[in-house]
C-alpha positions as CSV (number, residue, x, y, z in Angstrom):
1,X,124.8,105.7,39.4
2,X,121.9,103.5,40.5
3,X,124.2,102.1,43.2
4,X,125.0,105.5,44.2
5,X,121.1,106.0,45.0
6,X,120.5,102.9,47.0
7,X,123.6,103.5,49.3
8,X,122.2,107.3,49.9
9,X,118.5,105.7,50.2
10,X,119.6,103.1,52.8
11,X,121.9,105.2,54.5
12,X,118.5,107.9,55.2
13,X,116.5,105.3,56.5
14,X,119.2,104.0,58.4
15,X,119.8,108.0,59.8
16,X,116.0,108.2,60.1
17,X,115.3,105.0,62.5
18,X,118.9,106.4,64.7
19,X,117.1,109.6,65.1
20,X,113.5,108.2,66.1
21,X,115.4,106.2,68.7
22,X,117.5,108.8,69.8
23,X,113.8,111.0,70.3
24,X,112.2,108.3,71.6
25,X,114.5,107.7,74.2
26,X,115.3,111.8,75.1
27,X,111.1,112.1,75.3
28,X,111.0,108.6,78.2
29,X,113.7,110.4,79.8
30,X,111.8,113.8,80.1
31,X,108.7,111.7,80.9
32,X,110.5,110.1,83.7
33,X,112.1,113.2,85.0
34,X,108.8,114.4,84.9
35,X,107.3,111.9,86.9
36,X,109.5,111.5,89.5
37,X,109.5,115.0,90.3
38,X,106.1,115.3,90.7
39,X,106.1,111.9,92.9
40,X,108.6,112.9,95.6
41,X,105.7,114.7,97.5
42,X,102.3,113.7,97.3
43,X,101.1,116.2,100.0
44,X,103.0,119.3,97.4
45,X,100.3,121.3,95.9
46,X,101.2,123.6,92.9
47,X,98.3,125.9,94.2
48,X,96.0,125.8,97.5
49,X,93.3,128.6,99.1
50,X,91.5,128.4,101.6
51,X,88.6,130.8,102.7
52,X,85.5,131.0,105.2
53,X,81.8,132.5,105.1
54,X,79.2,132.6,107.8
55,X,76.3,130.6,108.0
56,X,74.5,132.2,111.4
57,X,77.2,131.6,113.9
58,X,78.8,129.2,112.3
59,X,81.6,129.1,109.7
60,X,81.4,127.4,106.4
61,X,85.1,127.0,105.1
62,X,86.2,126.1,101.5
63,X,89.5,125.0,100.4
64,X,90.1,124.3,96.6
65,X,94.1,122.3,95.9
66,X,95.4,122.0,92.2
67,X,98.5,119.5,92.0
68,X,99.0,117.8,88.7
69,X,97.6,113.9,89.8
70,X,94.5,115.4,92.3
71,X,92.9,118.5,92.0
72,X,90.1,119.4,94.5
73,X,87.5,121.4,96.2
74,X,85.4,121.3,99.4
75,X,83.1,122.7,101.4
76,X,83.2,121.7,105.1
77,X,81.2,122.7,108.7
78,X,81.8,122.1,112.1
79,X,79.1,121.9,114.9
80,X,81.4,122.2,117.9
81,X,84.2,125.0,119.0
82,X,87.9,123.7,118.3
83,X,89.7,124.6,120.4
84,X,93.5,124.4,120.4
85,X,95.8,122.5,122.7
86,X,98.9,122.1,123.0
87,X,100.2,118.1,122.7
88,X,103.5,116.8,123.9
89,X,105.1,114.9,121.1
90,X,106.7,111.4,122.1
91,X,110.2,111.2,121.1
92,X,110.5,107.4,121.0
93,X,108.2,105.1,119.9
94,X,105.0,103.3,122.1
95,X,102.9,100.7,120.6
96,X,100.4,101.0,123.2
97,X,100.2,104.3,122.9
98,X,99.5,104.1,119.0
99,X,96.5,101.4,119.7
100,X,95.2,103.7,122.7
101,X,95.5,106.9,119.9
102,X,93.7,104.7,117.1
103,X,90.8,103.9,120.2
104,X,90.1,107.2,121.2
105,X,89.9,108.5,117.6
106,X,87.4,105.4,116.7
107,X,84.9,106.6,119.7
108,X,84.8,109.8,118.8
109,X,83.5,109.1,115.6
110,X,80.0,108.1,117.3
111,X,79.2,112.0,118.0
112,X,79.2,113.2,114.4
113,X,79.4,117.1,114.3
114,X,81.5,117.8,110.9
115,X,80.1,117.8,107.8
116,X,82.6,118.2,104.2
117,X,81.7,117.7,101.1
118,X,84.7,116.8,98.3
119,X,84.8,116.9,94.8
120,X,87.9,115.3,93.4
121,X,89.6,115.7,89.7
122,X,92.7,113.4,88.5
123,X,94.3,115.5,86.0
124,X,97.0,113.3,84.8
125,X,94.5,110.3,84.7
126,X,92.1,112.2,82.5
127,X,95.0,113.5,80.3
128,X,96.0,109.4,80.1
129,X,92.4,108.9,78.8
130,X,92.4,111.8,76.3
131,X,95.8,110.3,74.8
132,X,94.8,106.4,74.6
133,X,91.7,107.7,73.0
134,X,92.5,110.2,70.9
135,X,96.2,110.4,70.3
136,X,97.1,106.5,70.0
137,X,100.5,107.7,68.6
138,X,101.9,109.9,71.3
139,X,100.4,107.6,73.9
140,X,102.2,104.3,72.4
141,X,105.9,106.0,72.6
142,X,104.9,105.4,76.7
143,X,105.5,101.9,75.8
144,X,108.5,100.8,78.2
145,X,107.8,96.6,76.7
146,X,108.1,95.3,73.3
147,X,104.5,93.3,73.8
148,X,103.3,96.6,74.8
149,X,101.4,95.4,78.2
150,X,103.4,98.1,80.3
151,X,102.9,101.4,79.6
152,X,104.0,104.5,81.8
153,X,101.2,106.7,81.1
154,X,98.5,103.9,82.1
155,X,100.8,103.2,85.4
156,X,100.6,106.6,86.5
157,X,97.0,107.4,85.3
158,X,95.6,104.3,87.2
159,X,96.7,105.3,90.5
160,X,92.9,106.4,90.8
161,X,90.7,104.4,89.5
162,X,88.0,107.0,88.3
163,X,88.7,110.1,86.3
164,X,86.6,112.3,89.5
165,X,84.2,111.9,92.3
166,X,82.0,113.4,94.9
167,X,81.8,112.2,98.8
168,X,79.9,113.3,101.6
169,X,81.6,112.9,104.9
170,X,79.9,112.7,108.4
171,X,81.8,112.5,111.5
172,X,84.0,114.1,114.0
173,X,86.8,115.9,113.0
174,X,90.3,116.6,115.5
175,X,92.7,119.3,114.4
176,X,96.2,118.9,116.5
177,X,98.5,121.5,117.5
178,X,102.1,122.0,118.9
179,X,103.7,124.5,120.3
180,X,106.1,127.2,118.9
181,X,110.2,125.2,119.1
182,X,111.8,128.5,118.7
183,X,112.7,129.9,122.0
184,X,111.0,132.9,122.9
185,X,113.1,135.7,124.9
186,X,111.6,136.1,128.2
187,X,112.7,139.3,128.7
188,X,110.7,140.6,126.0
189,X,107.1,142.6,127.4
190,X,104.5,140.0,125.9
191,X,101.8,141.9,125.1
192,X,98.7,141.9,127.6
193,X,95.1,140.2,125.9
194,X,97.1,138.5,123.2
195,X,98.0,134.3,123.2
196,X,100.0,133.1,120.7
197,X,98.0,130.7,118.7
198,X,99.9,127.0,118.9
199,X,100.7,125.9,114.8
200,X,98.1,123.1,113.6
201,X,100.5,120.4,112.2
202,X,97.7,117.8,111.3
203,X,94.4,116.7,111.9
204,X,91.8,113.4,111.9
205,X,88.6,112.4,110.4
206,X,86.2,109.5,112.0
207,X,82.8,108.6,110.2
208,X,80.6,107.5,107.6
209,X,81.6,108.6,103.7
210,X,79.4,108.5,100.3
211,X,81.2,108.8,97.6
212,X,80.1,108.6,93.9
213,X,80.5,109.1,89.9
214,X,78.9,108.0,87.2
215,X,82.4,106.7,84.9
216,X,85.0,103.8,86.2
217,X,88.2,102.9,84.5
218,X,89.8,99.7,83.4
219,X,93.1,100.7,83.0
220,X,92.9,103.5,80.7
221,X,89.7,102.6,79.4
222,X,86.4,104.7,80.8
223,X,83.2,103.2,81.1
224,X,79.8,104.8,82.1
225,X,78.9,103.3,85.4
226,X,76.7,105.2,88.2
227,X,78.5,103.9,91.5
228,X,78.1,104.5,95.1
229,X,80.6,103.6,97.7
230,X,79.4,104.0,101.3
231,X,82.3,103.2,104.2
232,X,83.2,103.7,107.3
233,X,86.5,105.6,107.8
234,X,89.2,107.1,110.1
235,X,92.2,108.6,108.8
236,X,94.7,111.2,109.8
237,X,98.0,112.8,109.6
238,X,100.0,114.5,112.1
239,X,103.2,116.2,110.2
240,X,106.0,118.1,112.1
241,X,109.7,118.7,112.2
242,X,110.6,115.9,113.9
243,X,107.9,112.9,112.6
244,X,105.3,112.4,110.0
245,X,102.5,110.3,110.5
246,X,100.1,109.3,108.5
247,X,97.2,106.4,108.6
248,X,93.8,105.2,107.6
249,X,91.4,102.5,107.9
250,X,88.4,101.9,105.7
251,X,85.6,99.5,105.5
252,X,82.8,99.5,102.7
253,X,80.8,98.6,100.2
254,X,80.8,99.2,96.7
255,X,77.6,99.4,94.4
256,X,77.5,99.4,90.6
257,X,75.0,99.8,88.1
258,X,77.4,98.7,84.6
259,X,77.3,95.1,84.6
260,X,81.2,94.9,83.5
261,X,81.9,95.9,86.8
262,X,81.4,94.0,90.3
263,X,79.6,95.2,93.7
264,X,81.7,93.9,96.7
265,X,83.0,94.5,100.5
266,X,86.3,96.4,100.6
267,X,88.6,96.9,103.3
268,X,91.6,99.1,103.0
269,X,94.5,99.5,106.0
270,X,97.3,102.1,106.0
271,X,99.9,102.8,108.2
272,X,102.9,105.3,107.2
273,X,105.2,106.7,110.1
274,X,108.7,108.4,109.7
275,X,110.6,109.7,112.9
276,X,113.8,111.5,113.1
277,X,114.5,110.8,116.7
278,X,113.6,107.2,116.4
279,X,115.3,104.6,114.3
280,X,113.4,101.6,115.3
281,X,111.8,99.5,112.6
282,X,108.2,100.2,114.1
283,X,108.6,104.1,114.4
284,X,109.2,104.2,110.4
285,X,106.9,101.1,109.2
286,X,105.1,101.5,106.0
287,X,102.1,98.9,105.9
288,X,99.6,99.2,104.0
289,X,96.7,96.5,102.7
290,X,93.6,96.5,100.5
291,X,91.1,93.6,99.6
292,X,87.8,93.3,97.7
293,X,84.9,90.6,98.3
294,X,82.2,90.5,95.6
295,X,79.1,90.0,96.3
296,X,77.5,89.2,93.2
297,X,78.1,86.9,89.8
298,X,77.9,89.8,86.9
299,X,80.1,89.1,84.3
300,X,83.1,90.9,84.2
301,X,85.3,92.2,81.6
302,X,87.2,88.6,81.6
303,X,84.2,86.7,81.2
304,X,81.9,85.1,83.5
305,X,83.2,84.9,87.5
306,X,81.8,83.1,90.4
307,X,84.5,84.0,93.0
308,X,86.6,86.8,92.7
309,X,89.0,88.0,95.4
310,X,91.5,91.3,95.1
311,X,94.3,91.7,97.8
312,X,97.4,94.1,97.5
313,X,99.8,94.1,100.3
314,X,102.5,96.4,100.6
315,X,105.6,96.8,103.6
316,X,108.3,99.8,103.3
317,X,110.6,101.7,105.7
318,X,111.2,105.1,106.2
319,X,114.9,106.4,106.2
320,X,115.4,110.0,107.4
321,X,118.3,112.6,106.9
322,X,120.9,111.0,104.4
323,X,123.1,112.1,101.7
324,X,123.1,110.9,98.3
325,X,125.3,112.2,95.2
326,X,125.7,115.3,97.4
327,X,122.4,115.6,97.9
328,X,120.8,116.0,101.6
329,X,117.3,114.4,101.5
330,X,115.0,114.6,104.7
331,X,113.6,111.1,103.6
332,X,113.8,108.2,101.5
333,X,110.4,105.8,101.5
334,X,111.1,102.5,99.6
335,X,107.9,100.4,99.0
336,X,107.9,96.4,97.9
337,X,104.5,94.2,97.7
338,X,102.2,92.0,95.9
339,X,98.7,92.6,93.9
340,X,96.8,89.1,93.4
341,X,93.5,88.0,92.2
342,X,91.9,84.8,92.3
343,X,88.8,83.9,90.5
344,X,86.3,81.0,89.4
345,X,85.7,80.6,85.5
346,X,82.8,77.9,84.3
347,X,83.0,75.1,85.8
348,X,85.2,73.9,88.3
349,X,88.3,75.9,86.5
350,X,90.1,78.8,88.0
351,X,93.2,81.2,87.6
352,X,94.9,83.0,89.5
353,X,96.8,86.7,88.7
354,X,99.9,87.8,90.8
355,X,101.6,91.1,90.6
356,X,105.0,92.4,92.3
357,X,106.5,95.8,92.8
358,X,108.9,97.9,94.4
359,X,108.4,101.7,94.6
360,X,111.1,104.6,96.1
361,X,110.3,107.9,96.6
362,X,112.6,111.1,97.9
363,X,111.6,114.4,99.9
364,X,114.1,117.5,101.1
């Protein structure tokens, strides 16, 4: 009889750990599903409004974007009249073109006459915080090691590394337009006083940016920190049937008043192009690069630092129109770089901290 219990105790624990397994594994897949599905767009909004009021003759426009890593609201004004035009897109590739484009957008950014003001709110990042915090448990089924260093919540939730901000933006902003592609029957009567407005498929911003907060993160951790970042900045995107373009430069500095955290010069390079009618290397380069320069000796959160210096450098491609497992996709983007950082301890010693990864993505 007393053998009988043991074998019915052992084989219940033995049922129990097969089932937590089984559960584990079933909630990683859903968690993965999850995240994937919400990563093969990062422009695709669950919700987004826009609407205007007047200020005298001039219109004050708001815009408020929900998606479930960046949710948003701003207020924006422009000084000057846009006025549409209709641009010829290039169906192959010209690097001198692209350098002229990048030159023209950087003078204009010396006549400021937009103003926007942002405030931005990470959604999954906060929800990352609340369960490190306050639901260890739930949060530590994320673990995807057995030393527990990598977990998927804090890998996704770190994308941004502040749970919200604010910026103020000053500079030029260029909206740009094409033309209708459908083919418009001629023999129709067009009707007299009315132009067909050309569709906006992108626009650019050139000028100086304030942003702050008053928390940081380190990892999942959140700290109270009042910081100010203030940088110049041009980015754009330019998004039609036929290419997408996206691209950004930014040069700042960062200011902060926790001592866990270092001030520093940052510079930050993006470059992401995808054409349908081009298969060249340079028409559908991904590059992207980011580094950070302290300017100070606080201590840190690893212990005293004299020299510290944060790069991450990052090359992909672009693959348009393709089948896979009888699925059409418009794209595939496959990403592959490095994250290091080298600093000074006491003394003469030093370390250094290297980081690789590869990231794909898919759109239809």
């Amino acid at each position: 009889m007393f053998r009988i219990i043991i074998k019915k105790t052992i084989k219940r624990e033995g049922d129990y750990k097969k089932n937590m397994k089984i559960m584990n594994f079933i909630f990683k897949l859903k968690f993965i599903a999850f995240t994937l599905f919400f990563a093969l767009n990062s422009n695709a909004y669950l919700y987004r409004k826009g609407w205007s009021s007047k200020i005298g003759s001039k219109k004050l426009r708001y815009t408020v974007g929900a998606s479930v890593g960046k949710t948003y609201f701003n207020a924006s004004l422009n000084f000057s009249k846009v006025k549409p035009k209709k641009r010829s897109l290039e169906k192959k590739y010209d690097f001198k073109k692209e350098l002229d484009f990048y030159y023209e957008q950087f003078k204009k950014s010396f006549s400021p006459k937009f103003l926007l003001f942002q405030a931005d709110y990470y959604p999954f990042t906060n929800l990352g915080i609340y369960l490190k915090k306050r639901e260890h448990g739930i949060y530590s089924r994320f673990d995807i090691d057995k030393d527990k260093v990598w977990n998927m919540v804090e890998i996704i939730g770190t994308k941004y590394k502040v749970p919200y901000q604010f910026s103020f933006f000053l500079g030029n902003l260029e909206p740009y337009y094409v033309s209708d592609s459908k083919v418009v029957n001629k023999s129709k009567k067009k009707k007299k006083g009315k132009r067909k407005r050309p569709s906006q498929s992108g626009s650019s911003l050139s000028g100086l940016v304030l942003s702050f907060a008053t928390d940081r993160l380190v990892k999942l951790d959140q700290y109270t920190n009042k910081w100010f970042n203030v940088s110049y900045k041009f980015k754009g995107n330019n998004r039609t049937k036929e290419t997408k373009k996206s691209w950004t430069l930014e040069l700042g500095y960062l200011k902060n008043k926790n001592e866990v955290f270092y001030d520093g010069l940052s510079l930050y390079l993006k470059r992401d192009w995808a054409s349908k009618n081009d298969s060249s290397l340079m028409a559908n380069l991904i590059m992207e690069y980011r580094s950070i320069i302290p300017t100070n000796n606080k201590e840190s959160l690893r212990g005293p630092r004299k020299i510290t210096t944060f790069q991450e450098f990052t090359l992909g491609r672009n693959f348009t129109n393709f089948k896979l497992f009888g699925m059409k996709f418009k794209s595939l983007k496959i990403e592959g770089g490095m994250r290091w950082e080298v600093y000074k301890l006491q003394g003469n010693d030093s370390t250094e901290e290297r980081n690789y990864y590869l990231i794909p993505s898919f759109s239809w």
